[in-house]
N, C-alpha and C positions, 0 to 999 in steps of 0.2 A: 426438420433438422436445422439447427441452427451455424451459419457458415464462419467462418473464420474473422472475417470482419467486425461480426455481430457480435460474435464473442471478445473480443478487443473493445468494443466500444461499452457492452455490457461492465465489463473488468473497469477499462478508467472511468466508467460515471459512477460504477461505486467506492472507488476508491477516492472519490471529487470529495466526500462527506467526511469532517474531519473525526467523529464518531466510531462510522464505521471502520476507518483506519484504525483507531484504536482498540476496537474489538479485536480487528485481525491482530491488529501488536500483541494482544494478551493471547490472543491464541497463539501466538507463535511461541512465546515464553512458555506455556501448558500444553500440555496433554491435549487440551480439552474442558470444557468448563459450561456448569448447569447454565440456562439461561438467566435464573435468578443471579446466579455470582457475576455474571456479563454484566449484568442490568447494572446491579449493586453502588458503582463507582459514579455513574452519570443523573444528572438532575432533572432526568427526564426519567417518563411514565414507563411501567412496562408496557402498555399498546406499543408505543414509540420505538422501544429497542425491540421489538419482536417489527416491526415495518423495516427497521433496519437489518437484521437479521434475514427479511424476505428478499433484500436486496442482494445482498451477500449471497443468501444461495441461488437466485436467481444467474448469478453471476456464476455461481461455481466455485466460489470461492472457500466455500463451507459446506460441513456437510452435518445436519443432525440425525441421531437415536435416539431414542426413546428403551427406556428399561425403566419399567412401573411407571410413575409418575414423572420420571426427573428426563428433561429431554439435556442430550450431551450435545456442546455444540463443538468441530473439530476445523481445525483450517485444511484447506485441500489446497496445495500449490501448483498445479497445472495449468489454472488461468495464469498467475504469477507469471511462470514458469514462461506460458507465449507473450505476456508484455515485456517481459526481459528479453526473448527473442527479435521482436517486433523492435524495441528500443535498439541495439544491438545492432542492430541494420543502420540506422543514424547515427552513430556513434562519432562516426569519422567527421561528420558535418561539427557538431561540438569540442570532437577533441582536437582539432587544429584550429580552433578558436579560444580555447582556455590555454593550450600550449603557448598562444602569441600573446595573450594575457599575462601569462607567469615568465616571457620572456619583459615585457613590459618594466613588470612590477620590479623587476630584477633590477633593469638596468636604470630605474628611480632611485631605488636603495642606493646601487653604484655611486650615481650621481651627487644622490644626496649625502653621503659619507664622504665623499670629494671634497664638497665646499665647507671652508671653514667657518668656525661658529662664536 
């Protein structure tokens, strides 16, 4: 059984590969989509986007069927689902660091609108 951690870390390394994000993008927009229509857009080999695709389910991130010849490839958001959680716990650490950033930026504007030109 694969633990919580393992599955976080499975999640962000497949989502490291700029590809395989984009697979997921397209799934997210569809239903669902044959492997060929996956492949189709990328200037690599089908071997390649079916190794990518091994990731992605490896990860949980996908799920395929098969009905006759045509396998469907589906997004499954519950890996998602725990790195949003997992991030989510951090939160605090970034958002009182962009909060002091956008007070920053603020008081530049201020500034700079002050002095005349």
């Amino acid at each position: 059984m694969v633990n919580h951690q393992e599955r976080l870390n499975r999640t962000f390394a497949a989502l490291v590969d700029p590809t395989r994000r984009a697979i997921l993008a397209r799934l997210e927009r569809e239903d669902g989509a044959s492997i060929s229509a996956l492949a189709a857009p990328f200037a690599i080999k089908l071997p390649a986007v079916m190794k990518h695709l091994d990731v992605l389910d490896e990860a949980g991130l996908i799920t395929r069927s098969k009905q006759g010849r045509v396998v469907t490839v589906r997004l499954s958001p519950k890996p998602m689902k725990e790195a949003m959680e997992w991030f989510r716990r951090y939160e605090r650490f970034w958002t009182a660091s962009l909060d002091r950033l956008a007070a920053y930026v603020e008081r530049e504007e201020r500034e700079a609108r002050k002095k005349p030109r």
